[in-house]
N, C-alpha and C positions, 0 to 999 in steps of 0.2 A: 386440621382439615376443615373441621364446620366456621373457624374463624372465615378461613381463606375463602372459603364458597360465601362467607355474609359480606368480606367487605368485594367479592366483586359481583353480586348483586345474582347471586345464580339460586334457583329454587331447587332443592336438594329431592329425589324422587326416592319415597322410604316408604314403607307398609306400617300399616298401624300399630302400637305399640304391640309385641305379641299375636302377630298375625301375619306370620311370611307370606302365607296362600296369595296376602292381595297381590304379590307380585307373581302370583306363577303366569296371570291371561297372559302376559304382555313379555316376559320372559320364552314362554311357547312362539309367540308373536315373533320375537326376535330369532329364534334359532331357526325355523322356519323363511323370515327373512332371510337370513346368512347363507343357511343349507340351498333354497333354493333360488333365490336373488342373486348370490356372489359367488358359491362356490360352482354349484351349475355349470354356470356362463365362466368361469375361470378369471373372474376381477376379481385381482391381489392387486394389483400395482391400480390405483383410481386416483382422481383426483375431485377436490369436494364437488364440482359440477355433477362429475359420472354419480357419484354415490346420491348427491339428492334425487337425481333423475331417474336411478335403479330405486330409491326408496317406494319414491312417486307412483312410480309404474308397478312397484311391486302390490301396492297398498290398495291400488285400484283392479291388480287381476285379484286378490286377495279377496276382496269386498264384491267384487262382479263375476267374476268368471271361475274361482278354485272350486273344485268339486270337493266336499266336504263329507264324512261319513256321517258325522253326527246329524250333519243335517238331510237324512234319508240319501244321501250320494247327490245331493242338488249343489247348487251355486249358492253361498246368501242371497245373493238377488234372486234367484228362481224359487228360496224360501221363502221370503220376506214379499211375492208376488203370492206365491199361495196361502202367507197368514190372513191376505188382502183379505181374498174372497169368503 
């Protein structure tokens, strides 16, 4: 597997030795994506267009507009305004 991924030039995404956690952000990230990006809306059948464009858009209500608990029930962006001040 790691030959086939070096000679076609692809960077392989792994956690440091001994440290699965680094992948939990981005893992949550993703289910999140899927749960509410694709299955939501009922895209199974996509094509790569639909799916960058669902990514896109998801990334951006993700980062502007998803109400977050941890972050006091705000938006990142309504957090990241009030670390401003």
């Amino acid at each position: 597997y790691q030959k086939e991924i070096k000679e076609k030039s692809i960077t392989m995404s792994m956690s440091r030795k001994g440290m699965p956690a680094d992948n939990a952000p981005i893992e949550s990230f993703h289910s999140s994506l899927k749960t509410e990006g694709f299955y939501l809306h009922h895209l199974t059948n996509t094509t790569t267009a639909i799916v960058e464009k669902t990514v896109r858009e998801y990334i951006d209500y993700y980062n502007n507009i998803r109400i977050q608990l941890k972050l006091n029930s705000q938006s990142p962006k309504e957090f990241r305004q009030l670390a401003v001040l």
